[in-house]
PQR file of N, CA, C, O and H, with PARSE charges and radii, in Angstrom:
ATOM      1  N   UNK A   1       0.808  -1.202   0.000 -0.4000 1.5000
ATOM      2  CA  UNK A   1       0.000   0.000   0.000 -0.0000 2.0000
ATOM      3  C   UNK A   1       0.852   1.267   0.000  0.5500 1.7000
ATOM      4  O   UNK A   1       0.630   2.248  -0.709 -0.5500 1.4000
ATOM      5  N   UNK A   2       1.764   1.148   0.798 -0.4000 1.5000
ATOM      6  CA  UNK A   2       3.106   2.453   0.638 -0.0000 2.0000
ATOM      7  C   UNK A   2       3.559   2.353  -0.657  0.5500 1.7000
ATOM      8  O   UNK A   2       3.867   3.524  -0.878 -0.5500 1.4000
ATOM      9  H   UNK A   2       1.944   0.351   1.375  0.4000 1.0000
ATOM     10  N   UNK A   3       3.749   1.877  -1.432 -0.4000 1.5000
ATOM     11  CA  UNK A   3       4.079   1.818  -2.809 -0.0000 2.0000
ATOM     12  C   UNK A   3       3.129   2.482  -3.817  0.5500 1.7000
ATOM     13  O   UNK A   3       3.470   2.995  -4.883 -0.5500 1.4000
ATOM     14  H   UNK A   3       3.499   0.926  -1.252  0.4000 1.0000
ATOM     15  N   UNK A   4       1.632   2.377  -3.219 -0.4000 1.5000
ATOM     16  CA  UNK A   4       0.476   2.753  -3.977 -0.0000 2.0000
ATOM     17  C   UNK A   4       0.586   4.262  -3.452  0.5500 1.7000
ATOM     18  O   UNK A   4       0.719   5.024  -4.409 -0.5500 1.4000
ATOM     19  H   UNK A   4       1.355   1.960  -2.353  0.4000 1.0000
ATOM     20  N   UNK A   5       0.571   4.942  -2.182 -0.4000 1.5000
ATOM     21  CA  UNK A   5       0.444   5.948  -1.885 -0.0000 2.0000
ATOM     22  C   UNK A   5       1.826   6.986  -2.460  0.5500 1.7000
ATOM     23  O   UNK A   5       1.939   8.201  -2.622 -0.5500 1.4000
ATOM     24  H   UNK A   5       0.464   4.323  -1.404  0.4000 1.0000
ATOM     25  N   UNK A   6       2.695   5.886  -2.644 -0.4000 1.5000
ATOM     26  CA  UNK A   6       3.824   7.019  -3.563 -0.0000 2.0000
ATOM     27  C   UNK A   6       3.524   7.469  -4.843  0.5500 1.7000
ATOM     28  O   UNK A   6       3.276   8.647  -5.101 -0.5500 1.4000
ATOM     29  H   UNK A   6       2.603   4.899  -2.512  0.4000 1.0000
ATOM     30  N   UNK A   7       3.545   6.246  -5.933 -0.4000 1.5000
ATOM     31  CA  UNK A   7       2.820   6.425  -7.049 -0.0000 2.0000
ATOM     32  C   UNK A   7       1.858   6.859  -7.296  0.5500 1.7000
ATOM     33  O   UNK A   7       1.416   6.866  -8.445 -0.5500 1.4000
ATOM     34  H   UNK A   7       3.746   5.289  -5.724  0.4000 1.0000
ATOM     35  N   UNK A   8       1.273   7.333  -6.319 -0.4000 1.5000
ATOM     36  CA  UNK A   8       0.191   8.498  -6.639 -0.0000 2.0000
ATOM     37  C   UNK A   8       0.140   9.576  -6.457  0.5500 1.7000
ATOM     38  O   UNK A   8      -0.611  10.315  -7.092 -0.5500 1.4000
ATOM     39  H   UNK A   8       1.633   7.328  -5.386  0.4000 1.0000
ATOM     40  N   UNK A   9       1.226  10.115  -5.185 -0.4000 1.5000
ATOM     41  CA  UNK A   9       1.545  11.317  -5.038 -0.0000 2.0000
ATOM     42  C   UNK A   9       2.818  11.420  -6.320  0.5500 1.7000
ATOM     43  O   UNK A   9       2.897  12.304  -7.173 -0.5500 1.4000
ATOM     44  H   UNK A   9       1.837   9.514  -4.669  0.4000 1.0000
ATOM     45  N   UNK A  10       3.540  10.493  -6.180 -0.4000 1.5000
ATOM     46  CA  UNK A  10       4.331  11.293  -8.070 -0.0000 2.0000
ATOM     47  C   UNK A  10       3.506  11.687  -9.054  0.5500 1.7000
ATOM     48  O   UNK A  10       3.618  12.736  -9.687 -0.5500 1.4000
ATOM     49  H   UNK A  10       3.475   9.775  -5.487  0.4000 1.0000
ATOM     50  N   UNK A  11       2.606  10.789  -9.207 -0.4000 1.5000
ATOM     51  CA  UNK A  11       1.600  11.346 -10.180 -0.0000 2.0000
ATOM     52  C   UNK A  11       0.973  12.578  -9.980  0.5500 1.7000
ATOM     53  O   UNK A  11       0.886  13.291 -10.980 -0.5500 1.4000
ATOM     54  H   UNK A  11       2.516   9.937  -8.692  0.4000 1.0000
ATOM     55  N   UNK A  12       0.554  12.965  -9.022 -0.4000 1.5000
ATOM     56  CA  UNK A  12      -0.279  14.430  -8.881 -0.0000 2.0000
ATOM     57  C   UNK A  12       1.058  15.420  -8.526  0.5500 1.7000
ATOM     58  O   UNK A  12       0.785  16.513  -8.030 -0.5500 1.4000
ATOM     59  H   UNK A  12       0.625  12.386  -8.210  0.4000 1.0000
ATOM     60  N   UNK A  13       2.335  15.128  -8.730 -0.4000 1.5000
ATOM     61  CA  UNK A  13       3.126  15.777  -9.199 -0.0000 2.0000
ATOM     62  C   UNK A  13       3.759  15.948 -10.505  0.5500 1.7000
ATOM     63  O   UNK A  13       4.815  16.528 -10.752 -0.5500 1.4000
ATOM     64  H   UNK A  13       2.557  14.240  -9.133  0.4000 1.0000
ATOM     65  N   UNK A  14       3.088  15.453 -11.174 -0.4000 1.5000
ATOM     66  CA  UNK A  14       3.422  15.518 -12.631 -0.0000 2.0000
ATOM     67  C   UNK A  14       2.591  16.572 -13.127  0.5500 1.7000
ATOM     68  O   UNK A  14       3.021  17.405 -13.925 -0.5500 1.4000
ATOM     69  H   UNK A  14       2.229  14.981 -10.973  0.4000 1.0000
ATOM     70  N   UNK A  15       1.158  16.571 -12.592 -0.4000 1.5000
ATOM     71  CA  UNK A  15       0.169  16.727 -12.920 -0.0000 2.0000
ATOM     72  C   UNK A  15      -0.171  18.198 -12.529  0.5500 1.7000
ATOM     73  O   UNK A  15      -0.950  18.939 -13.129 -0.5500 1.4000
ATOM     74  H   UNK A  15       0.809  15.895 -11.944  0.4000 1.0000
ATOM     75  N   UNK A  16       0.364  18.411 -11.705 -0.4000 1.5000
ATOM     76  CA  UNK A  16       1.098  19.905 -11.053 -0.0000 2.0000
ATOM     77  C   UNK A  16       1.793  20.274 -12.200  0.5500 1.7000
ATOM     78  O   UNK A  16       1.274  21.150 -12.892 -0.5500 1.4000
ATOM     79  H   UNK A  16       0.997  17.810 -11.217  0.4000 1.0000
ATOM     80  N   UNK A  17       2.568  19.926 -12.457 -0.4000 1.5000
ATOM     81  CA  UNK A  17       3.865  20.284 -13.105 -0.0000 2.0000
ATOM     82  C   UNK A  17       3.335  20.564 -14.503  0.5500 1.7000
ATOM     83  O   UNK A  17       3.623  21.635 -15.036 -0.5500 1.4000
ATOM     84  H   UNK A  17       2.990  19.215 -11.895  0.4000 1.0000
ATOM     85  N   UNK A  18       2.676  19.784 -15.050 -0.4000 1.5000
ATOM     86  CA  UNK A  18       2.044  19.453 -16.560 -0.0000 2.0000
ATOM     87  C   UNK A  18       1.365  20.624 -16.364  0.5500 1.7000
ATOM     88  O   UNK A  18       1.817  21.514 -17.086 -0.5500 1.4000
ATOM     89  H   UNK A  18       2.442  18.913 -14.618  0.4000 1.0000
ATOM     90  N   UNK A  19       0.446  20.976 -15.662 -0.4000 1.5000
ATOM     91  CA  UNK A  19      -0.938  22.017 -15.545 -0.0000 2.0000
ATOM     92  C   UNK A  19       0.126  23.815 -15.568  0.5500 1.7000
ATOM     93  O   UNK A  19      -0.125  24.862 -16.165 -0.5500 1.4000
ATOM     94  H   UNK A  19       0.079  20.253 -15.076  0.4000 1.0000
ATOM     95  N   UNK A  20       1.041  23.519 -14.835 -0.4000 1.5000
ATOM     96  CA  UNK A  20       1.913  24.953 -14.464 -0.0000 2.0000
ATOM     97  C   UNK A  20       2.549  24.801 -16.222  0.5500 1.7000
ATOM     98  O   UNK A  20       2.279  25.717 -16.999 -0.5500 1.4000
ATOM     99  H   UNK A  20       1.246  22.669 -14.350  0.4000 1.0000
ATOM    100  N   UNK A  21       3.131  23.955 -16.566 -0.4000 1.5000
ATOM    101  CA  UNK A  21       3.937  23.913 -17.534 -0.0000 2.0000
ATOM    102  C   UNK A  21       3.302  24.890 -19.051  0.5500 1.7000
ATOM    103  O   UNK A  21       3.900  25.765 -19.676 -0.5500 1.4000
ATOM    104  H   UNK A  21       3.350  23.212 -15.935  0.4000 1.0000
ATOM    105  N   UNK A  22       1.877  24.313 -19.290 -0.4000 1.5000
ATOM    106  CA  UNK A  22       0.969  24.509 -19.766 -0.0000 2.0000
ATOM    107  C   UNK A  22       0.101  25.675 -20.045  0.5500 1.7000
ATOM    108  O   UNK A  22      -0.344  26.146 -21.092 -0.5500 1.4000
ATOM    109  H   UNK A  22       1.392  23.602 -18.782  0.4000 1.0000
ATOM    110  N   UNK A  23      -0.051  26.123 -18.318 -0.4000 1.5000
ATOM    111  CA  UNK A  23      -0.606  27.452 -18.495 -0.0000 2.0000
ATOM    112  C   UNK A  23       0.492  28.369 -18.764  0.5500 1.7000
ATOM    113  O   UNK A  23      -0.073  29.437 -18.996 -0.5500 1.4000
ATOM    114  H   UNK A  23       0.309  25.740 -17.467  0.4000 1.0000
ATOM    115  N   UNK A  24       2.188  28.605 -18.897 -0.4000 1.5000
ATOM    116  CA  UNK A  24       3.260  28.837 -19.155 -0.0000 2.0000
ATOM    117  C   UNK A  24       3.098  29.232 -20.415  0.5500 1.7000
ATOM    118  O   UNK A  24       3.527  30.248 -20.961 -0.5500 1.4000
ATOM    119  H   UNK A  24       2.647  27.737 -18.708  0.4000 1.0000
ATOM    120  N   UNK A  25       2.546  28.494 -20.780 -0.4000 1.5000
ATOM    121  CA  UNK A  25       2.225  28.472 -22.617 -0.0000 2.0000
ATOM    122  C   UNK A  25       3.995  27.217 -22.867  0.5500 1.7000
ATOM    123  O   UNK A  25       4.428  27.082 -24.011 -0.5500 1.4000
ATOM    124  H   UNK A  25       2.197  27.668 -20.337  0.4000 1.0000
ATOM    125  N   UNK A  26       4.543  26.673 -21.963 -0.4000 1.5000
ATOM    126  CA  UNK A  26       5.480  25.806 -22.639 -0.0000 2.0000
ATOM    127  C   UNK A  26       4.790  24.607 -22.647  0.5500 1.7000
ATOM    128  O   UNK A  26       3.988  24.365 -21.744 -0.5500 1.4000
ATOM    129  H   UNK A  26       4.191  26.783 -21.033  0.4000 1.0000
ATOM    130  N   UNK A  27       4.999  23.804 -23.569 -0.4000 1.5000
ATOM    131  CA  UNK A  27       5.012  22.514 -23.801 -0.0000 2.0000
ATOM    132  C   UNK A  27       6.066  21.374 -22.901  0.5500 1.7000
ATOM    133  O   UNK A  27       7.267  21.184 -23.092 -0.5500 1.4000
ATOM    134  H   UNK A  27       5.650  24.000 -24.302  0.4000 1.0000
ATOM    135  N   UNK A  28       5.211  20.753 -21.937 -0.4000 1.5000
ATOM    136  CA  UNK A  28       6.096  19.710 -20.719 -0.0000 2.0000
ATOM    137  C   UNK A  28       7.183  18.183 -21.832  0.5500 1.7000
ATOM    138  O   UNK A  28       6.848  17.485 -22.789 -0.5500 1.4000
ATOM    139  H   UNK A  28       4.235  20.907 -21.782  0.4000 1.0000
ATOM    140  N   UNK A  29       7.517  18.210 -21.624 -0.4000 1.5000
ATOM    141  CA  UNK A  29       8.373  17.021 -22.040 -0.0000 2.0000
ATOM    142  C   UNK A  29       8.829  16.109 -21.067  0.5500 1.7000
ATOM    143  O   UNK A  29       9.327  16.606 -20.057 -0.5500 1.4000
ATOM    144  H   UNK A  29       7.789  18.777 -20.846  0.4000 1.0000
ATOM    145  N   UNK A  30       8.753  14.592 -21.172 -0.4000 1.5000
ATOM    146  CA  UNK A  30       8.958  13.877 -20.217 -0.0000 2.0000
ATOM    147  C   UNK A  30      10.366  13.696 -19.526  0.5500 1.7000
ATOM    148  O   UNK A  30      10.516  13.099 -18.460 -0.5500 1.4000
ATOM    149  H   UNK A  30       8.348  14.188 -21.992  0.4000 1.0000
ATOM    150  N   UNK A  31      11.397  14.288 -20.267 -0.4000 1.5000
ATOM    151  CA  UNK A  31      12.193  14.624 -19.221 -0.0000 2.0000
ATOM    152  C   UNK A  31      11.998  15.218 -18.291  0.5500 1.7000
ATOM    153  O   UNK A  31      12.666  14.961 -17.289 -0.5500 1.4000
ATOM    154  H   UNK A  31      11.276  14.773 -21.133  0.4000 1.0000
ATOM    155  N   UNK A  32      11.196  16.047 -18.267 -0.4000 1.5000
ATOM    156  CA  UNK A  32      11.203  17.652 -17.066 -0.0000 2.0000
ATOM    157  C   UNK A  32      10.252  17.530 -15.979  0.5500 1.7000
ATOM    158  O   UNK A  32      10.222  18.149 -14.916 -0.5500 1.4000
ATOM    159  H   UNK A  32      10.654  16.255 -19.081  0.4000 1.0000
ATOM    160  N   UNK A  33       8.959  16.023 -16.719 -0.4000 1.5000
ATOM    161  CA  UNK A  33       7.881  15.687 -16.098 -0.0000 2.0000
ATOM    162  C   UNK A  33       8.579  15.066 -15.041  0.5500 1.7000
ATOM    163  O   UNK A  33       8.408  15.507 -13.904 -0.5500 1.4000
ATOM    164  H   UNK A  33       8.983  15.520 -17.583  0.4000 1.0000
ATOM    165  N   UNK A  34       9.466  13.952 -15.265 -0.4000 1.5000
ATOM    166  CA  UNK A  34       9.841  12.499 -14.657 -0.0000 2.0000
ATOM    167  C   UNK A  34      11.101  13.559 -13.617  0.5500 1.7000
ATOM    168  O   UNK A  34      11.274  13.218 -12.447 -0.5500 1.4000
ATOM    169  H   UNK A  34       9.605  13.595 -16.189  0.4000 1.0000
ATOM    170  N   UNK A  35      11.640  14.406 -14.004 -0.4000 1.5000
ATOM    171  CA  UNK A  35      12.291  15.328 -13.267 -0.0000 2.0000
ATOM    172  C   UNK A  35      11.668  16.283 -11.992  0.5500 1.7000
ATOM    173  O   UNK A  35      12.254  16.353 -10.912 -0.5500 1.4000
ATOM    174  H   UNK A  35      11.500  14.684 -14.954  0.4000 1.0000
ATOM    175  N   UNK A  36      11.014  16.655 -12.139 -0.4000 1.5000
ATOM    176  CA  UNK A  36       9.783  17.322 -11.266 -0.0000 2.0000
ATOM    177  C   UNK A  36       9.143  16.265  -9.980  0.5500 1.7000
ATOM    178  O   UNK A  36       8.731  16.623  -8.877 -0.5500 1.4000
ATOM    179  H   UNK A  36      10.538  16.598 -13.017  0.4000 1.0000
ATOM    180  N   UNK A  37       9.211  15.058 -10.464 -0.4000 1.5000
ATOM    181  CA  UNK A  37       9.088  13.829  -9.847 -0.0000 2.0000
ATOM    182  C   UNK A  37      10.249  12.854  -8.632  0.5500 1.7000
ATOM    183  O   UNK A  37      10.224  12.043  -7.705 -0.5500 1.4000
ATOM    184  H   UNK A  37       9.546  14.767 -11.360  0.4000 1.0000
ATOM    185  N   UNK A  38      11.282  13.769  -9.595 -0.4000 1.5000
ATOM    186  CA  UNK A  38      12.479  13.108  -8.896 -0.0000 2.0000
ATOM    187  C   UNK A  38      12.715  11.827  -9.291  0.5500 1.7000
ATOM    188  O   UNK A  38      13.292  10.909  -8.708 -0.5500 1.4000
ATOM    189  H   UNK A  38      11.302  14.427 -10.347  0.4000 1.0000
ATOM    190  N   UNK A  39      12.150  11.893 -10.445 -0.4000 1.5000
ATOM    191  CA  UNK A  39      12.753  10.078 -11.041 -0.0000 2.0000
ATOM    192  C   UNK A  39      13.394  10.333 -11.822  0.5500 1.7000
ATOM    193  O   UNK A  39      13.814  11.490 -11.856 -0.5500 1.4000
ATOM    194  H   UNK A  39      11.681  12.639 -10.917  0.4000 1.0000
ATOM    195  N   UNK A  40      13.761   9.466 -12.757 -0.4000 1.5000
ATOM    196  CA  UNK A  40      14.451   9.150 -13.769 -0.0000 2.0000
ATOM    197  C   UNK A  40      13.076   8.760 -14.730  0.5500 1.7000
ATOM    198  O   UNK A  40      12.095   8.171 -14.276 -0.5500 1.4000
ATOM    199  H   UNK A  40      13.420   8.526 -12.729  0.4000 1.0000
ATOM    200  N   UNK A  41      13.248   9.308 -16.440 -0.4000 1.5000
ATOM    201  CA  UNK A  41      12.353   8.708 -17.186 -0.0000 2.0000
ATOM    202  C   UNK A  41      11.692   7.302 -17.399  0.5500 1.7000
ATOM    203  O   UNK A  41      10.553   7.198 -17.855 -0.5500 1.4000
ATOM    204  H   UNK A  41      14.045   9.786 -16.809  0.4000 1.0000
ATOM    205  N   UNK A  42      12.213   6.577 -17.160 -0.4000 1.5000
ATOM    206  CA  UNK A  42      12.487   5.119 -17.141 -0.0000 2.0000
ATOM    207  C   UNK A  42      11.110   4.990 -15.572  0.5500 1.7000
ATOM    208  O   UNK A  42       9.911   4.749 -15.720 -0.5500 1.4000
ATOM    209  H   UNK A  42      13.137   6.661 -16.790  0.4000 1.0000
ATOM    210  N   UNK A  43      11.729   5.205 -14.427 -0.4000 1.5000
ATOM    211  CA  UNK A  43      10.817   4.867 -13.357 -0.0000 2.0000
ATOM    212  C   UNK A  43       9.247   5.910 -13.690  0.5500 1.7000
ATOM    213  O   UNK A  43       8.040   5.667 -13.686 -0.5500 1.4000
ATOM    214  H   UNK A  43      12.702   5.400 -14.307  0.4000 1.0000
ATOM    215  N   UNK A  44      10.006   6.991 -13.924 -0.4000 1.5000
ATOM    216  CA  UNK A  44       8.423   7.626 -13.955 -0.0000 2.0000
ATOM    217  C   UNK A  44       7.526   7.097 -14.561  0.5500 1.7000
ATOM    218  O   UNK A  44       6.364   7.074 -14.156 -0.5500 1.4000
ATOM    219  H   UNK A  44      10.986   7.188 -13.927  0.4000 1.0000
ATOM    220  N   UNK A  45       8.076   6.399 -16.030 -0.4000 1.5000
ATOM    221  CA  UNK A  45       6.663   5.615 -16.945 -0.0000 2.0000
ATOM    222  C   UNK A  45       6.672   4.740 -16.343  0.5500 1.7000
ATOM    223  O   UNK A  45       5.972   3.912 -16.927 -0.5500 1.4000
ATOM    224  H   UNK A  45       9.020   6.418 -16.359  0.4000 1.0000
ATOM    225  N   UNK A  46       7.253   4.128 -14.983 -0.4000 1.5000
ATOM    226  CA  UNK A  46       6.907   2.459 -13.938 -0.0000 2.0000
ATOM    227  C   UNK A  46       5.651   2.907 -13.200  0.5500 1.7000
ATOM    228  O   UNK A  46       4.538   2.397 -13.067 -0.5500 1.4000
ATOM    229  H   UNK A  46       7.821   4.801 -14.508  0.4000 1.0000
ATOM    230  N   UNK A  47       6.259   4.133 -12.729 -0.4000 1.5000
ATOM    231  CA  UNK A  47       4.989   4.443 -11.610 -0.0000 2.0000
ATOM    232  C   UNK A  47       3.619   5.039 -12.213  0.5500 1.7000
ATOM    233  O   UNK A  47       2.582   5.050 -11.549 -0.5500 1.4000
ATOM    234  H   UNK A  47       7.163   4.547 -12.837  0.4000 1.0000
ATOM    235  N   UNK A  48       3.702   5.523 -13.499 -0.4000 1.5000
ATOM    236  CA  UNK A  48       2.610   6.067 -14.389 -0.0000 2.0000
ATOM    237  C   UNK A  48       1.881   4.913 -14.605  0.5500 1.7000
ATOM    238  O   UNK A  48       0.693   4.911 -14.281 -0.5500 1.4000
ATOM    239  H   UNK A  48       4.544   5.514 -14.039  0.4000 1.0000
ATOM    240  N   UNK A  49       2.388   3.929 -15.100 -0.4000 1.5000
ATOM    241  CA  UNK A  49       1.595   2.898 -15.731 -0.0000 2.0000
ATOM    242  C   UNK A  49       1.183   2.328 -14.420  0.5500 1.7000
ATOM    243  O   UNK A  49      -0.026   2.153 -14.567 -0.5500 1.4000
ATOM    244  H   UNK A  49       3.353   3.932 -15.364  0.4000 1.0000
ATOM    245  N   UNK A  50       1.625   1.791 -12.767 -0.4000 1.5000
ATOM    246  CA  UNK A  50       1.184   1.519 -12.199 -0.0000 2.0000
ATOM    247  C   UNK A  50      -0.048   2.041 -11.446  0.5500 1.7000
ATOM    248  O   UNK A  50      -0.844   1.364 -10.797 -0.5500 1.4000
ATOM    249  H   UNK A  50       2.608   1.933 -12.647  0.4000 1.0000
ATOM    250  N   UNK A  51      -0.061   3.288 -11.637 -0.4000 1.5000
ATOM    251  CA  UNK A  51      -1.000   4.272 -11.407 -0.0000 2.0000
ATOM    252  C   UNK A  51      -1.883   3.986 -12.501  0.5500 1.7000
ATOM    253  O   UNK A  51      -2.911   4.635 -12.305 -0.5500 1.4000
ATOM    254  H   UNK A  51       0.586   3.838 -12.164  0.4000 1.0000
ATOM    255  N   UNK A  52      -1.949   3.467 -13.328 -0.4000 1.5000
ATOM    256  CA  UNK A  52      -3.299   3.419 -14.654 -0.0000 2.0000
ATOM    257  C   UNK A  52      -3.732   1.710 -13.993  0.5500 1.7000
ATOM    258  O   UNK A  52      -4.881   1.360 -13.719 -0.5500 1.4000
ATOM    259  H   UNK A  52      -1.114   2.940 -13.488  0.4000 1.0000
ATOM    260  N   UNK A  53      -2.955   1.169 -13.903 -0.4000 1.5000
ATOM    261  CA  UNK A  53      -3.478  -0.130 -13.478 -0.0000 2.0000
ATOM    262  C   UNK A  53      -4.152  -0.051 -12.282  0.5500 1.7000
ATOM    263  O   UNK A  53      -5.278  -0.546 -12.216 -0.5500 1.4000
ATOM    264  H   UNK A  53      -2.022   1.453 -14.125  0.4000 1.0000
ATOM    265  N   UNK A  54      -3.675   0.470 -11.355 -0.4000 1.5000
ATOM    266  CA  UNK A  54      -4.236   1.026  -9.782 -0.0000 2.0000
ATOM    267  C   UNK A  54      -5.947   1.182  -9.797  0.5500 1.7000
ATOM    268  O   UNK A  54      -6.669   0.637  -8.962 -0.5500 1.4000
ATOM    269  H   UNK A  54      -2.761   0.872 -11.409  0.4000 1.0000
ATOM    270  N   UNK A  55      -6.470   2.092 -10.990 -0.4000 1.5000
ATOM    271  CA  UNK A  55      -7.342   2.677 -11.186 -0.0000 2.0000
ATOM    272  C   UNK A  55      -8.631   2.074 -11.911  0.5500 1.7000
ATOM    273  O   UNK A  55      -9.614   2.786 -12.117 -0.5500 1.4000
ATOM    274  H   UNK A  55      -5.883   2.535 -11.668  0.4000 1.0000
TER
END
């Protein structure tokens, strides 16, 4: 369940990040997403996709 409650707070930090990025008028790229996150690209699409399965 600690695993679930992380991957979901990374996610609504992306999602932060995506929404700020956006109203910026810049376009987010998944480097900067998975960065904002404190992951690495690689884990961030682990915990993204676990978060779609979660749901």
């Amino acid at each position: 369940m600690a695993q679930s409650s992380y991957t979901l707070a990374c996610i609504e930090r992306a999602v932060d990040f995506i929404t700020e990025q956006v109203g910026s008028g810049r376009e987010p790229v998944l480097a900067d997403i998975a960065k904002a996150c404190g992951l690495s690209k690689y884990h961030f699409h682990r915990a993204y996709r676990l978060a779609l399965q979660s749901s």
